[in-house]
C-alpha positions as CSV (number, residue, x, y, z in Angstrom):
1,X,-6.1,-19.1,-20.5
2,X,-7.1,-22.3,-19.3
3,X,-10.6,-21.4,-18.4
4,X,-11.0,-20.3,-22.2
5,X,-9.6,-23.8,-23.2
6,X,-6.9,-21.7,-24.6
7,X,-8.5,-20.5,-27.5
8,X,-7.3,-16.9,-27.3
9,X,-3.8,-17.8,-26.1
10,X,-1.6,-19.8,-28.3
11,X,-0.1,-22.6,-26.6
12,X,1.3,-26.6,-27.1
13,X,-0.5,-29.2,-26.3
14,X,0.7,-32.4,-24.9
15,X,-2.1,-35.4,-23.7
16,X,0.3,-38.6,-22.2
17,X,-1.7,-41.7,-20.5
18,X,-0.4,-44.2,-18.5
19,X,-1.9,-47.6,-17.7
20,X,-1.1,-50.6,-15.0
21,X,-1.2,-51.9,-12.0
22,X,-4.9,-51.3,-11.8
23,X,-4.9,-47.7,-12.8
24,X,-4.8,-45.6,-15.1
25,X,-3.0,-41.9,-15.1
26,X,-4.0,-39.3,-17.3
27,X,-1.3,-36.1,-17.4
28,X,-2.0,-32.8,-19.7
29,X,0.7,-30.2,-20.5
30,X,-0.1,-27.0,-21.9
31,X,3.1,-24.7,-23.0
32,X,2.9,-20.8,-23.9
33,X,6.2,-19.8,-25.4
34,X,4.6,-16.1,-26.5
35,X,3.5,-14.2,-23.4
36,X,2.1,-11.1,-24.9
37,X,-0.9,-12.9,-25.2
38,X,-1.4,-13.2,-21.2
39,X,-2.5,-10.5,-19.0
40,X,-0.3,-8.4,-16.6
41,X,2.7,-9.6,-18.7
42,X,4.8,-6.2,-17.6
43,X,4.8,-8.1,-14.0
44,X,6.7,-11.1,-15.4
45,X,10.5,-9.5,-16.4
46,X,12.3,-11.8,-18.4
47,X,10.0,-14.5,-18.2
48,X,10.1,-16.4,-21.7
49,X,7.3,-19.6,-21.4
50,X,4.6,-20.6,-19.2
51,X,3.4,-23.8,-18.7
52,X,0.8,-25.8,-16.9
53,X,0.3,-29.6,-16.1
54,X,-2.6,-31.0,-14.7
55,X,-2.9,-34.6,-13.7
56,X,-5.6,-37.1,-13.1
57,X,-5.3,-40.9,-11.9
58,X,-7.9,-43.6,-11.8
59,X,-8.5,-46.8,-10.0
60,X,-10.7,-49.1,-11.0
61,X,-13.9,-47.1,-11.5
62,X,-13.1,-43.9,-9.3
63,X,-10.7,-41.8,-9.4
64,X,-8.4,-42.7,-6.0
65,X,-8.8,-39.9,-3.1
66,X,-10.9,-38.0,-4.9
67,X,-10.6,-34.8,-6.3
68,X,-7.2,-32.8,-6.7
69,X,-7.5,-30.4,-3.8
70,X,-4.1,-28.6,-4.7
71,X,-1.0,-28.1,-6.8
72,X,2.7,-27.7,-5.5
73,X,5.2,-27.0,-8.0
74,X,8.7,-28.2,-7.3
75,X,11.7,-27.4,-9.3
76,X,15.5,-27.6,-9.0
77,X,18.6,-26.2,-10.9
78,X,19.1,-28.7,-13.9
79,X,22.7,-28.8,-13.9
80,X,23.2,-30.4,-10.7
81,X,22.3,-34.1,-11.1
82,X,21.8,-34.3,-7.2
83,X,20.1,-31.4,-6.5
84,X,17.4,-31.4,-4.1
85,X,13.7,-30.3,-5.5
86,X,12.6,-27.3,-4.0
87,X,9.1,-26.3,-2.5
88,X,8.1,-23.2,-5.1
89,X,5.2,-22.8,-3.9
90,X,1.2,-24.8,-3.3
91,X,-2.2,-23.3,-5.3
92,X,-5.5,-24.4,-5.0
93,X,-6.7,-24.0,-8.3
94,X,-4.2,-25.3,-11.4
95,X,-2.6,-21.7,-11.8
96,X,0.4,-20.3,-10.0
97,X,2.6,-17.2,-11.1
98,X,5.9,-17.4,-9.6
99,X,8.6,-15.0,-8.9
100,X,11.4,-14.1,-7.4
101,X,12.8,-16.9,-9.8
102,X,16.6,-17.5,-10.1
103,X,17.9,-15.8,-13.3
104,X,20.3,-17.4,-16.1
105,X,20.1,-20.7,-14.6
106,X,18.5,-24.0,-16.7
107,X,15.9,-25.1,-14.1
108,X,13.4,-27.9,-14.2
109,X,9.8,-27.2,-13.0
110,X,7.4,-30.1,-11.7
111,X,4.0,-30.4,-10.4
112,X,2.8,-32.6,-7.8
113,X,-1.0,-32.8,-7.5
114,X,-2.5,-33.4,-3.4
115,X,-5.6,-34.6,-2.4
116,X,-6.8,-36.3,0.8
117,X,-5.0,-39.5,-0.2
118,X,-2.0,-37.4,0.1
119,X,0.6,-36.6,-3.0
120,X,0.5,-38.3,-6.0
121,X,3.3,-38.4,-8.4
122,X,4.9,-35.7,-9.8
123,X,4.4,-34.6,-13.6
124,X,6.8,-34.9,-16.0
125,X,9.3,-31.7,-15.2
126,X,9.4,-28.8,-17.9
127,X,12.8,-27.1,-18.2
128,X,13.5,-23.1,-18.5
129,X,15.8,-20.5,-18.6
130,X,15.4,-17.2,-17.4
């Protein structure tokens, strides 16, 4: 979906940018709330939304580290204020399908972006239930 710019797919659409302290962060979400329109949807059971984040930041004239050489997605169960985020799972391109995902629970999704300056920040969280 992404690498057609989403024009088959559709999807929401949210651009937020973030400037001081010398830098400037750039975070895009992309939400799909009708999954017929992906492939291999019989593989996702129960799944209701998909969504992707991708993240830039900028120092100065260059963007710090250089380019995002991974993703991890986090997420936790939204309920419990205290709860830990867990490791879902690390990609190397801005795409992950996850599974094995806990069922009729509200949980909050996040995505941290790596390079070789280490982690960055992590995204503002999307929540879902499925």
């Amino acid at each position: 979906a992404k690498t057609a710019n989403f024009r088959s797919v559709p999807a929401t659409y949210h651009e937020q940018t973030d400037v001081g302290h010398g830098r400037v962060e750039v975070r895009r979400y992309w939400l799909v709330n009708d999954i017929s329109t992906l492939p291999k949807t019989q593989n996702w059971s129960g799944l209701q939304s998909v969504a992707m984040i991708e993240s830039e930041r900028h120092q100065g004239s260059h963007t710090t580290g250089g380019k995002v050489t991974a993703y991890k997605v986090v997420f936790r169960e939204r309920a419990v204020e205290s709860s830990d985020w867990n490791n879902e799972g690390t990609a190397l391109s801005p795409e992950l399908t996850l599974t094995g995902q806990p069922q009729g629970k509200e949980l909050e999704y996040g995505v941290v972006a790596m390079n070789k300056a280490g982690e960055g920040e992590m995204s503002n969280t999307v929540i879902a239930t499925l």
